[in-house]
N, C-alpha and C positions, 0 to 999 in steps of 0.2 A: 504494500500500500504506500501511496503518496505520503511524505513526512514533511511539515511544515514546521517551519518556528513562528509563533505566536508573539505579539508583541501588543501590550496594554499602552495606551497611546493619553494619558491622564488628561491635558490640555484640549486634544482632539475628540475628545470620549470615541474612542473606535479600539478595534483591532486591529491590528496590522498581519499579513498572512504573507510568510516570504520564504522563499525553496531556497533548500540547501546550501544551494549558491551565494545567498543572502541577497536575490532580488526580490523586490517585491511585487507581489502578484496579485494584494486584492486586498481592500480595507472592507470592513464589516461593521457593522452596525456605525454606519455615520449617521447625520443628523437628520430627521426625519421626522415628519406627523408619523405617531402611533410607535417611532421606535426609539426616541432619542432617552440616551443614557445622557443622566445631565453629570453626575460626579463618581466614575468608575473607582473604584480602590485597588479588584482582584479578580482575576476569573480561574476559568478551569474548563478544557475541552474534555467531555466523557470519551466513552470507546465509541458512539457512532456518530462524532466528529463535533457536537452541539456544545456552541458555546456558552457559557454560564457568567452571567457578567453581576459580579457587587454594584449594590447604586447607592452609595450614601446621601445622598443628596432625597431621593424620594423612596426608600426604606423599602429595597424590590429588590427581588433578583431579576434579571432578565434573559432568559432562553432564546439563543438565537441556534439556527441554522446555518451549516455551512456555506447556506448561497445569501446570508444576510439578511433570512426571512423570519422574523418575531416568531417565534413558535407559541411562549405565554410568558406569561410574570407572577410569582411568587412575593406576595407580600410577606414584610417580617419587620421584627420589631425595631428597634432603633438602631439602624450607623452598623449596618452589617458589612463586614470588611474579609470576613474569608468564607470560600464557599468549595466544594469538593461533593464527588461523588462516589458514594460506598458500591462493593461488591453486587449488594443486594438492590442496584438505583436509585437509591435512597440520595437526595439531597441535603448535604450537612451544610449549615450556617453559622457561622462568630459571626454575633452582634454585640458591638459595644457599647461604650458613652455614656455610662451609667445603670446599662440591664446587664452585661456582662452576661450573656447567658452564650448556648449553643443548641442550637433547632434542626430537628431531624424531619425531613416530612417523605 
């Protein structure tokens, strides 16, 4: 399979998607009605290539696709900054800023 490096773009709220080589081949989630990340922190690509984007700014996760298509958003508690995904598809959440907690859904 195709191997990318992933690159969190904090200023631009996007991804950046670039082969091997280190050219760049494709930005993801720019700014957009219905998909704009206003304050990214962290993300995480699962196994069938979806990217998982922190939104500090408006307390979401944001699910995208690898052709840059919102798949859906996960609301969660305040100032969520790390996100990953378990064996089982399970989406793991750190939110911080005073809940300090971690959310499994």
């Amino acid at each position: 399979s195709q191997q990318y490096l992933h690159v969190l773009d904090g200023s631009n709220p996007c991804v950046h998607l670039f082969s091997h080589n280190h050219v760049l081949l494709k930005s993801i989630i720019s700014r957009g009605e219905g998909k704009q990340v206003i304050q990214p922190f962290s993300f995480f690509t699962d196994k069938s290539g979806s990217i998982l984007i922190t939104d500090c700014s408006s307390n979401l996760i944001s699910v995208f696709n690898n052709e840059s298509e919102l798949i859906h958003k996960i609301p969660v508690s305040e100032y969520p900054t790390g996100v990953t995904v378990d064996n089982h598809n399970r989406v793991i959440v750190v939110c911080q800023a005073g809940s300090d907690c971690l959310l499994i859904y």
